[in-house]
N, C-alpha and C positions, 0 to 999 in steps of 0.2 A: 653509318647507321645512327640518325637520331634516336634520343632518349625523352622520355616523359614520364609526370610525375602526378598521380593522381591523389588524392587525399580526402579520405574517409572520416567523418566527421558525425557525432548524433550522440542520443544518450546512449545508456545500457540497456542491452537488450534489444535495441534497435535493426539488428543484423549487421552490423558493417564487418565483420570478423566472417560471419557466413556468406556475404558479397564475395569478397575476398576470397576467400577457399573457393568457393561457385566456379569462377573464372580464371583462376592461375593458372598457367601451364606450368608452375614449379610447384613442389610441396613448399604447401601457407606456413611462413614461419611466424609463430605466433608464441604470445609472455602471457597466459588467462592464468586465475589463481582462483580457489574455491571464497566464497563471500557469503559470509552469514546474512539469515534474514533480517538483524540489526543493521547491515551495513546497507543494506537496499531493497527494495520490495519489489519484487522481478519475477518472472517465470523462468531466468537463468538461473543455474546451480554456479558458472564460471563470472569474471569478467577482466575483460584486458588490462595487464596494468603495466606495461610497455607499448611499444607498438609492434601493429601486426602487418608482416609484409609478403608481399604476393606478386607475380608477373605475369604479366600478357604481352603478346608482337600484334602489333596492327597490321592491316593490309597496305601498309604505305612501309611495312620492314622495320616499323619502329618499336626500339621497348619499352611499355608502357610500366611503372612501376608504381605497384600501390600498397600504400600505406594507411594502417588504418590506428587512428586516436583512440585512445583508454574514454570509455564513456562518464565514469563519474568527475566530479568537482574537484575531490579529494588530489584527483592526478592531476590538476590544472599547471602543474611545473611540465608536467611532458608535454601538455598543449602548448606551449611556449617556446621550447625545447623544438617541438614539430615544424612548426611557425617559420621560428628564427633560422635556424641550423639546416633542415631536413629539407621543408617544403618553399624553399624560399627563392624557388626557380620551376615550380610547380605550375600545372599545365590547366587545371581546374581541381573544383570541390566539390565532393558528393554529400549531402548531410542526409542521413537517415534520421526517420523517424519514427517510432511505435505509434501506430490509430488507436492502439486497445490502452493506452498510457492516460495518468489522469486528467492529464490538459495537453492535450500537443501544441497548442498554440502557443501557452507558456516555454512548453519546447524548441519551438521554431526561433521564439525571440530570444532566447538562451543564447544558444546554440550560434545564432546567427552576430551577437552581439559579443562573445567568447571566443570566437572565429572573425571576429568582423576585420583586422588587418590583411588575412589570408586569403580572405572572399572580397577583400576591396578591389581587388585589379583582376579579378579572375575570374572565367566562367562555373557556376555553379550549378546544380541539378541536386534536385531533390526527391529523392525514393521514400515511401511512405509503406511499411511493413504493415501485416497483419490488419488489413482491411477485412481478410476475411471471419476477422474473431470480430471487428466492434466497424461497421459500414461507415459512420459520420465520426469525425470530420468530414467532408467530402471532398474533392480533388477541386471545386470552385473555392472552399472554404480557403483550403489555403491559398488560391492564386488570389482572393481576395486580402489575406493579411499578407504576405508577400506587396503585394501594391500596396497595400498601406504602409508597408516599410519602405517602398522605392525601391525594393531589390525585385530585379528581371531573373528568374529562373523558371525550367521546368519543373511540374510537379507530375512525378509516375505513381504509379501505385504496383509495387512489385512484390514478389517471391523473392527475398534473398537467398534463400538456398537452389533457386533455378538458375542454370547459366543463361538461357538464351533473355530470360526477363532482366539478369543483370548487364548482359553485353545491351539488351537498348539500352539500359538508364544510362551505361557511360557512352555508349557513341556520339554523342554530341561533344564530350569532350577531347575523344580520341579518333574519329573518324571512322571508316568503315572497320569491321574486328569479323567479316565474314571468313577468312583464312584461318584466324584464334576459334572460331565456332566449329567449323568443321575438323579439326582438328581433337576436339573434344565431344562431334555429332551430335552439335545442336542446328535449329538453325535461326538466323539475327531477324529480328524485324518487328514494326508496332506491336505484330501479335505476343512479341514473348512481355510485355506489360498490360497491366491491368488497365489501364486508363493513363492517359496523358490530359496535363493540364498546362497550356505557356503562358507566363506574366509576362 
């Protein structure tokens, strides 16, 4: 039995912690710690300050394993840590992103440029939370700054806390996950995303 290694990346508050739990067929083992409104301006009371892991079997028998990055700056030793050590044989990258956050587009470039070793040789996909608090950005918006970076990714517009919206965002990376869905009574398909966007 092959193994794979998926890797959750985005700021705080993004969902990648609630990706994660959505789709594990194990209990999410997760490091979140309470954080004052000094240390971040968020609609989370938590956030990650190790990393958070979680598993899925694909319909090819394989165990997909994911891992999900501490969102703030402050942790950028575990980003490194993640990179080097963890994900360094990893399968692709999911970067979440908040729509309702003050610039996501400042976020994409972050994010994408803080991660850029890990996302250099890898396929990426990109979930974009809580469209339905703040509509724009729009799923063109970002395929168009994505193109202006040169990076080729999807952009979804999803429910993190839904399975069947999280199994589309990763099956591109992990391949069919209809056996991981019914397993948990969902079921996989464009429908469980808000909108898809391909650079």
């Amino acid at each position: 039995m092959d193994n794979k290694k998926i890797i959750f990346v985005g700021p705080v508050g993004a969902g990648k912690t609630s990706a994660i739990q959505a789709v594990s067929e194990i209990d999410c083992v997760n490091t979140e710690a309470k954080i004052s409104v000094d240390e971040v301006k968020s609609h989370k009371s938590t956030t990650t300050v190790a990393i958070d892991y979680g598993r899925v079997t694909t319909d090819a028998n394989e165990k997909a394993h994911l891992y999900g990055a501490p969102g703030q700056s402050r942790f950028d030793f575990m980003w490194d840590m993640l990179s080097e050590e963890i994900a360094h044989d990893a399968s692709g990258v999911v970067l979440m992103l908040d729509n309702a956050r003050e610039c996501p587009q400042e976020d994409l470039k972050y994010y994408l440029n803080a991660f850029s070793r890990l996302i250099k040789d890898r396929q990426l996909v990109v979930g974009v939370t809580r469209s339905d608090v703040q509509a724009n950005p729009s799923l063109d918006d970002y395929q168009q700054w994505l193109a202006d970076l040169d990076i080729e990714a999807s952009v979804t517009f999803v429910d993190a806390r839904d399975r069947s919206a999280v199994f589309a965002l990763v099956e591109p990376l992990l391949g069919p996950l209809t056996r991981a869905a019914s397993a948990v009574g969902v079921s996989v398909g464009a429908s469980g995303a808000q909108g898809v966007a391909t650079v």
